[in-house]
PDB file of N, H, CA, C and O in Angstrom:
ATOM      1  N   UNK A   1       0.838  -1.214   0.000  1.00  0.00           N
ATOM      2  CA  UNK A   1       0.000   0.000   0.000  1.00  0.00           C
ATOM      3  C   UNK A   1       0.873   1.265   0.000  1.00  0.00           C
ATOM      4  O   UNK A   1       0.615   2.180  -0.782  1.00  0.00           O
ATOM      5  N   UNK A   2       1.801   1.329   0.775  1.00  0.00           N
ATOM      6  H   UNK A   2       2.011   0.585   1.410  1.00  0.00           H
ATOM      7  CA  UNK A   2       2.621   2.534   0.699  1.00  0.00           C
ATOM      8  C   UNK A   2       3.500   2.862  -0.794  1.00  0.00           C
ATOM      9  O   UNK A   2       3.684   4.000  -1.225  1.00  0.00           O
ATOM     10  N   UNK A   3       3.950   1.688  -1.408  1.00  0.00           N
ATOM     11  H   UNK A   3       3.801   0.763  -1.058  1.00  0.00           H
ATOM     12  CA  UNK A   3       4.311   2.260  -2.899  1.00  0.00           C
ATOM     13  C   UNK A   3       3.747   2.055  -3.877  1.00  0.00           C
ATOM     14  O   UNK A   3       4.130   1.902  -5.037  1.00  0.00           O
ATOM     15  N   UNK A   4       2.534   2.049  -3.285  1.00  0.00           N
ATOM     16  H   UNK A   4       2.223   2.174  -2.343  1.00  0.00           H
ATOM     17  CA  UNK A   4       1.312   1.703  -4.698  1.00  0.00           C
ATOM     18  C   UNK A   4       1.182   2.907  -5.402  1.00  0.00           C
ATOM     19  O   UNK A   4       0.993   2.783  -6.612  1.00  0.00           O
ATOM     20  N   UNK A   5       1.244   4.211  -4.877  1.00  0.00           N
ATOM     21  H   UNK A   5       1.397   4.312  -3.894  1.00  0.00           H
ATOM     22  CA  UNK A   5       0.969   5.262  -5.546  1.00  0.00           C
ATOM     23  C   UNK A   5       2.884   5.802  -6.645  1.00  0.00           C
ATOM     24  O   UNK A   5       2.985   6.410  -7.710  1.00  0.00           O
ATOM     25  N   UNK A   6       3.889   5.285  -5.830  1.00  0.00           N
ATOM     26  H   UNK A   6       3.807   4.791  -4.965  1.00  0.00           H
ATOM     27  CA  UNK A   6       4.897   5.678  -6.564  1.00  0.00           C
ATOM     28  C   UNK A   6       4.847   4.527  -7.679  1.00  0.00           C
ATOM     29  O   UNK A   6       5.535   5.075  -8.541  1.00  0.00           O
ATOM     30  N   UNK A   7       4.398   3.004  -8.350  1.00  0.00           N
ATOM     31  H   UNK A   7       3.839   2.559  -7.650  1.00  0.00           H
ATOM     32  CA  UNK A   7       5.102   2.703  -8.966  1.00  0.00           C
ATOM     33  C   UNK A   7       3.863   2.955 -10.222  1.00  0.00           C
ATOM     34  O   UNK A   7       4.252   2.547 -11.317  1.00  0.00           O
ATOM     35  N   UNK A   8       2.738   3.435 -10.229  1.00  0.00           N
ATOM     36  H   UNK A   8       2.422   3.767  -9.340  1.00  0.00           H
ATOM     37  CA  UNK A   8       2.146   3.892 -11.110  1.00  0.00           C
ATOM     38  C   UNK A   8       2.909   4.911 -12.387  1.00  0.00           C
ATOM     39  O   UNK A   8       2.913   4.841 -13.616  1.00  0.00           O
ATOM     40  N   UNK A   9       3.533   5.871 -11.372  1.00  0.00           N
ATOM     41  H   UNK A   9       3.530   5.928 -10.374  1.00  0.00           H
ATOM     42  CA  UNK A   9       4.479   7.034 -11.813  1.00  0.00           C
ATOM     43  C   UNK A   9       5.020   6.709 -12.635  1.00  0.00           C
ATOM     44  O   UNK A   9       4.939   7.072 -13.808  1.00  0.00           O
ATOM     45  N   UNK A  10       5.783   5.836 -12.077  1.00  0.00           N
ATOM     46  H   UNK A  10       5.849   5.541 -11.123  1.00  0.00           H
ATOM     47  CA  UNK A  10       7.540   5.149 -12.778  1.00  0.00           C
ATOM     48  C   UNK A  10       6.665   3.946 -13.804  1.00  0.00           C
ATOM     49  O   UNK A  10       7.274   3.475 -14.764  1.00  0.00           O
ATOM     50  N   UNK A  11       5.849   3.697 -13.644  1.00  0.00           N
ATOM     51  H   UNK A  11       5.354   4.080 -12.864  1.00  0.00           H
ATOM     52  CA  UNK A  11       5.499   2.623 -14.935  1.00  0.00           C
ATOM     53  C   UNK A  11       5.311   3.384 -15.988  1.00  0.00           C
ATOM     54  O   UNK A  11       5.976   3.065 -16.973  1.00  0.00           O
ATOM     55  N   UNK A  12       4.281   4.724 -16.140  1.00  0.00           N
ATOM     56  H   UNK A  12       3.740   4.983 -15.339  1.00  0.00           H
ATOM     57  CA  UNK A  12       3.387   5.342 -16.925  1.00  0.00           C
ATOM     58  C   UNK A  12       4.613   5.968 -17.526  1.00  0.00           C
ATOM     59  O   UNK A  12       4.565   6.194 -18.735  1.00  0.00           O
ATOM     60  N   UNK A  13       5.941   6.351 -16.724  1.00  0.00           N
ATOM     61  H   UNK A  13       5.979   6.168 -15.742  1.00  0.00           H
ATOM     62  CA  UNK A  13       6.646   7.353 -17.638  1.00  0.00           C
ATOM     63  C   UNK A  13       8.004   6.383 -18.630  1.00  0.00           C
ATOM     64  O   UNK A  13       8.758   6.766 -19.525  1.00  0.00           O
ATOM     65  N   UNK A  14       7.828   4.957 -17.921  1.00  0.00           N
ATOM     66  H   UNK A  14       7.216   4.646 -17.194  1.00  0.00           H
ATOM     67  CA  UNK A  14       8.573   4.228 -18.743  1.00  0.00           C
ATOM     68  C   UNK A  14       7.976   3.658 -20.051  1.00  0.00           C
ATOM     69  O   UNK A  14       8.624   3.460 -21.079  1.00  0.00           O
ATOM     70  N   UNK A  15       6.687   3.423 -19.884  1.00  0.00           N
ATOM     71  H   UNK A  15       6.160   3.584 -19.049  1.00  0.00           H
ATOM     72  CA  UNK A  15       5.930   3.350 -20.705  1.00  0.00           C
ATOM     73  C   UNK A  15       5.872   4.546 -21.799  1.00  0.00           C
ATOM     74  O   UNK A  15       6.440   4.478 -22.889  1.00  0.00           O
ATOM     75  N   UNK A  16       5.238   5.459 -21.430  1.00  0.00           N
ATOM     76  H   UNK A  16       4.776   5.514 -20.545  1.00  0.00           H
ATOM     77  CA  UNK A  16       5.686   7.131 -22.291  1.00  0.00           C
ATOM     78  C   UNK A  16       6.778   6.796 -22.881  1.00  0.00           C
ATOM     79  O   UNK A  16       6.740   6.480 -24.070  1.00  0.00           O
ATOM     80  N   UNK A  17       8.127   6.798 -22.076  1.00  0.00           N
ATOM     81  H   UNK A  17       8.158   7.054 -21.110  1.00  0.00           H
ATOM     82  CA  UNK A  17       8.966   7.197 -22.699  1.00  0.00           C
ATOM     83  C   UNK A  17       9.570   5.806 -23.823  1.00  0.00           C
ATOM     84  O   UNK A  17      10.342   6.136 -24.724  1.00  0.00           O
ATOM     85  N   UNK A  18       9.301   4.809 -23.735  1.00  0.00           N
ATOM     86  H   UNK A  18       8.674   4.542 -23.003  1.00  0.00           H
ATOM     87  CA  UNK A  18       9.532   3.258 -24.782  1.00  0.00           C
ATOM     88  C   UNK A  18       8.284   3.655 -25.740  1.00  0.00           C
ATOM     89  O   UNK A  18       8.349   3.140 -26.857  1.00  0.00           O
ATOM     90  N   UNK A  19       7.428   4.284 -25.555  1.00  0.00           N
ATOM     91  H   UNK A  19       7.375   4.702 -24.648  1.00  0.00           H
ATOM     92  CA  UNK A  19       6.332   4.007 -27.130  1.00  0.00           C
ATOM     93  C   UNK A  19       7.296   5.669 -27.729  1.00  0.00           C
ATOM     94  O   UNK A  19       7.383   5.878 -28.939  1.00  0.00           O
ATOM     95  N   UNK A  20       7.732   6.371 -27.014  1.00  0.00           N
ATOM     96  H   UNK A  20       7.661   6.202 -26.031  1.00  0.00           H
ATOM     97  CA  UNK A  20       8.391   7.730 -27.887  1.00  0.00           C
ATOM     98  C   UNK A  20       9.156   7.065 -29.144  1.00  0.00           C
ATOM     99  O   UNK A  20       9.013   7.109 -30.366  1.00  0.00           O
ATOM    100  N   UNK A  21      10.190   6.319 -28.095  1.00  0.00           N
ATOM    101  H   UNK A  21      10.307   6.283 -27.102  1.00  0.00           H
ATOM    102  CA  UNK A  21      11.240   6.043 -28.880  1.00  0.00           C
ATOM    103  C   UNK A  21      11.252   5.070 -29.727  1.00  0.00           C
ATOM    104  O   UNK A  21      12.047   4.965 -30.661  1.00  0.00           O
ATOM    105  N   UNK A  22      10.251   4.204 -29.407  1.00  0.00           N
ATOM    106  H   UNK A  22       9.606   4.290 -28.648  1.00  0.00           H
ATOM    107  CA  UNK A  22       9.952   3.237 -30.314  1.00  0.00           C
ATOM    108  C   UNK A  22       9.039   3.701 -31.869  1.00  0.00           C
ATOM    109  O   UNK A  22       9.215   3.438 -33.059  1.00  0.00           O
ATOM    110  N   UNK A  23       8.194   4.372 -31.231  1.00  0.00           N
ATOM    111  H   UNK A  23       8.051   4.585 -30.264  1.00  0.00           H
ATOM    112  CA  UNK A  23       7.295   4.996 -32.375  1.00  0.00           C
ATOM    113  C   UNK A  23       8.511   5.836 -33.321  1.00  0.00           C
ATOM    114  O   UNK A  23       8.257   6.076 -34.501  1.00  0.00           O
ATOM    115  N   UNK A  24       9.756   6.233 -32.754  1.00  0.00           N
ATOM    116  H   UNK A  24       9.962   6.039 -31.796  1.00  0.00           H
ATOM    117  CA  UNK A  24      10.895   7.156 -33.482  1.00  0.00           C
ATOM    118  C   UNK A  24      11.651   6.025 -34.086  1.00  0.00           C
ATOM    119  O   UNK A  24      12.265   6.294 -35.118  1.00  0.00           O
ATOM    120  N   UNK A  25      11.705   5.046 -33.719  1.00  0.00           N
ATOM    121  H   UNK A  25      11.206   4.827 -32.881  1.00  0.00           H
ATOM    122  CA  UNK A  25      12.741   4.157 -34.371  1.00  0.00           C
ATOM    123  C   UNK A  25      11.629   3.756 -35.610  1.00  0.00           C
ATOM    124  O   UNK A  25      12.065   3.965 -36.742  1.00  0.00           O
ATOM    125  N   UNK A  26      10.297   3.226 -35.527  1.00  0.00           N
ATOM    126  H   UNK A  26       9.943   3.056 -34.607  1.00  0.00           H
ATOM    127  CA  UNK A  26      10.042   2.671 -36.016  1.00  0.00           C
ATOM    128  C   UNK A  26       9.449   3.176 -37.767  1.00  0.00           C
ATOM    129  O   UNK A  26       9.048   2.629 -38.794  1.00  0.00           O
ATOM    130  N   UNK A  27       9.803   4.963 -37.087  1.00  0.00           N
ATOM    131  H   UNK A  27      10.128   5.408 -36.252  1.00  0.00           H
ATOM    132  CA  UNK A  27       9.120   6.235 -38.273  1.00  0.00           C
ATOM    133  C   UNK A  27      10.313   6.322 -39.291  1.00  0.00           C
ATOM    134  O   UNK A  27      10.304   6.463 -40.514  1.00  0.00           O
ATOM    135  N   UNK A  28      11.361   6.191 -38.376  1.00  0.00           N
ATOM    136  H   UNK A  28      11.369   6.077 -37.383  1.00  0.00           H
ATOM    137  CA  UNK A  28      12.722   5.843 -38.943  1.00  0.00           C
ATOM    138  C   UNK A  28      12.756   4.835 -40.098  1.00  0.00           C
ATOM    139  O   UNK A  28      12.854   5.015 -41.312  1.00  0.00           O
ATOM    140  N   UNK A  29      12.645   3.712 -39.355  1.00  0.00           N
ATOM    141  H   UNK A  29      12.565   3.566 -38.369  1.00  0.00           H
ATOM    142  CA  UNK A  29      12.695   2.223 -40.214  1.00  0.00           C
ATOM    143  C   UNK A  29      11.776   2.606 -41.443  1.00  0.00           C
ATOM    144  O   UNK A  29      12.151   2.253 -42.561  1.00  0.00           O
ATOM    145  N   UNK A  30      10.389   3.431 -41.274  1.00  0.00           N
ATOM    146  H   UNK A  30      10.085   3.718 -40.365  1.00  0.00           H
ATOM    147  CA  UNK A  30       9.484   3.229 -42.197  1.00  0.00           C
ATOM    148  C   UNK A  30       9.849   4.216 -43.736  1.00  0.00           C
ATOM    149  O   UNK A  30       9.715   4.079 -44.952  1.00  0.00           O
ATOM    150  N   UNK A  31      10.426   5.329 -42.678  1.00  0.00           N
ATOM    151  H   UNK A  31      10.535   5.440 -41.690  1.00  0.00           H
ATOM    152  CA  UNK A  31      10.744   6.201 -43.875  1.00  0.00           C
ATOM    153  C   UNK A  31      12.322   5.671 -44.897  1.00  0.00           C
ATOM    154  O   UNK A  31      12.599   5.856 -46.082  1.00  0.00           O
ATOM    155  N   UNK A  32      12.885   5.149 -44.058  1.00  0.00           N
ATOM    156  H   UNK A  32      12.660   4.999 -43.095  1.00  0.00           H
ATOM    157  CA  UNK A  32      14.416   4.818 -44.669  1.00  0.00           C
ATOM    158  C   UNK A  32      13.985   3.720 -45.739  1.00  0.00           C
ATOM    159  O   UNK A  32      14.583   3.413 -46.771  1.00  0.00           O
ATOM    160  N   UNK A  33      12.730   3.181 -45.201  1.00  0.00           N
ATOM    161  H   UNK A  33      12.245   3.431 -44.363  1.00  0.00           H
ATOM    162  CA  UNK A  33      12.731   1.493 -45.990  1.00  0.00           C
ATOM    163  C   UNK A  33      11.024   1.488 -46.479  1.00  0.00           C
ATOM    164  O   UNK A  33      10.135   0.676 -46.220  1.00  0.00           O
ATOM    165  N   UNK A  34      11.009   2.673 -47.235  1.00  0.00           N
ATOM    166  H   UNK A  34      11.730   3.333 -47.444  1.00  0.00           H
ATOM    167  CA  UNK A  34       9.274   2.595 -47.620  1.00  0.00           C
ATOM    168  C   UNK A  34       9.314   1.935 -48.462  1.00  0.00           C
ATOM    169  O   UNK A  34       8.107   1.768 -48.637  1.00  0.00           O
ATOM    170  N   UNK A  35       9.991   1.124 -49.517  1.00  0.00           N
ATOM    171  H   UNK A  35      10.971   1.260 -49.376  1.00  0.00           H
ATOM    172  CA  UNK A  35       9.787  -0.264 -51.039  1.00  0.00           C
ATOM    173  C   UNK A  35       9.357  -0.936 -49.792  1.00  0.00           C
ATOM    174  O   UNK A  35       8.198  -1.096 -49.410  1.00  0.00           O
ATOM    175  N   UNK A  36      10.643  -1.373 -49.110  1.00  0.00           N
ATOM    176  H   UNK A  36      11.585  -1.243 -49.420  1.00  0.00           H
ATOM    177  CA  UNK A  36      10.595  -2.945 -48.190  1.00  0.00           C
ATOM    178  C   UNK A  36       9.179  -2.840 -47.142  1.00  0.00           C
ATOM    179  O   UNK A  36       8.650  -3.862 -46.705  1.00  0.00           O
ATOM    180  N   UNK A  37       8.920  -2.137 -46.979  1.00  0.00           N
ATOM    181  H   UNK A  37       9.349  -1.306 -47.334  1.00  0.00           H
ATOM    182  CA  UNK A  37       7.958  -2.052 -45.757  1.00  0.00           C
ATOM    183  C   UNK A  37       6.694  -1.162 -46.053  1.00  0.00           C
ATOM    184  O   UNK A  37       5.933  -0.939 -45.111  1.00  0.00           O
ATOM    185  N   UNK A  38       6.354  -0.522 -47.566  1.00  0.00           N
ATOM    186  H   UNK A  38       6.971  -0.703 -48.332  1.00  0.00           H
ATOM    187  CA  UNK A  38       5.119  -0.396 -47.878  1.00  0.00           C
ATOM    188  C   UNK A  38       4.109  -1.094 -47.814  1.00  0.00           C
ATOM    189  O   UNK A  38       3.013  -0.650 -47.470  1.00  0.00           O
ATOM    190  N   UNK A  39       4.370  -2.492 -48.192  1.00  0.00           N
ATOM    191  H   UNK A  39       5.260  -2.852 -48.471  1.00  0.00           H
ATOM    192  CA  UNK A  39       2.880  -3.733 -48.227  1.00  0.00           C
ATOM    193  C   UNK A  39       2.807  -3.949 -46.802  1.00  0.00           C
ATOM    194  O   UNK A  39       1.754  -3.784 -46.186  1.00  0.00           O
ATOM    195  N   UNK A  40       4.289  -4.447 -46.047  1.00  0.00           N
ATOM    196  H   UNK A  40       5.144  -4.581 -46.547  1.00  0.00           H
ATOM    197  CA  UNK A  40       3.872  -5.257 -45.058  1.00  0.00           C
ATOM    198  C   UNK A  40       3.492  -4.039 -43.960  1.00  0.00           C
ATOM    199  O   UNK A  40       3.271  -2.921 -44.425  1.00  0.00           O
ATOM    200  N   UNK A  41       3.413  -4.249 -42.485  1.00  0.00           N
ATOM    201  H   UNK A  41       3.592  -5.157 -42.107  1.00  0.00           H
ATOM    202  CA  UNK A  41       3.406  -3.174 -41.483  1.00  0.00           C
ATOM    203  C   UNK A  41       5.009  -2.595 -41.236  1.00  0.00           C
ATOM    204  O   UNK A  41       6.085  -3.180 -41.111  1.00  0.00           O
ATOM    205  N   UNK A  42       4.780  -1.756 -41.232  1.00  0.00           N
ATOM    206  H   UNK A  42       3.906  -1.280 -41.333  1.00  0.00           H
ATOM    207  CA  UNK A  42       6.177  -0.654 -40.663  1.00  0.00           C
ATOM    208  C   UNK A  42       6.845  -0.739 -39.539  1.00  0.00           C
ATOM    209  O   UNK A  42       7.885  -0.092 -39.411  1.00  0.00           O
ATOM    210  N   UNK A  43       6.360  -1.564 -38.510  1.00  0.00           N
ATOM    211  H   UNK A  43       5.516  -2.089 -38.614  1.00  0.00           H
ATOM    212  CA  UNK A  43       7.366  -2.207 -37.603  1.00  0.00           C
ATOM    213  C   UNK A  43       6.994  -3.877 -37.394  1.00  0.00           C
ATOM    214  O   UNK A  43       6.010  -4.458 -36.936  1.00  0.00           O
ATOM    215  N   UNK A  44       7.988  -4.227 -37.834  1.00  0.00           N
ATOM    216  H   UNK A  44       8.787  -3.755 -38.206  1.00  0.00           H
ATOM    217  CA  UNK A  44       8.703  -5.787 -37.619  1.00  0.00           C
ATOM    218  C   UNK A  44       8.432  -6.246 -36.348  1.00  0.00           C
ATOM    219  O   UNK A  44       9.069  -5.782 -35.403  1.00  0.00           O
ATOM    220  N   UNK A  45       7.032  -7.634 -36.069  1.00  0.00           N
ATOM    221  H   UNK A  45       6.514  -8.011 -36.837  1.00  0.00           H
ATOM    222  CA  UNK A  45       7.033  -7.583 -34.793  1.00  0.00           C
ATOM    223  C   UNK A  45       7.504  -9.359 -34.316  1.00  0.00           C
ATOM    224  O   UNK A  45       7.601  -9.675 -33.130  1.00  0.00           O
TER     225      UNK A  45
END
């Protein structure tokens, strides 16, 4: 009960901050490689 309210914090901003960078890698991948990755989806899962 006492760090129930801190690990909300620290999840939500690790979370935030992995879809940033991921969504950046993956805008990356899409734009560098639009032949290879026009049909299929733009990030490789």
């Amino acid at each position: 009960m006492l760090s129930a309210p801190a690990k909300p914090v620290r999840a939500t901003s690790l979370v935030i901050g992995f879809t940033r960078g991921w969504s950046n890698v993956a805008f990356r991948i899409g734009t560098a490689r639009p032949a290879r990755y026009s049909n299929d989806s733009p990030v490789p899962l």
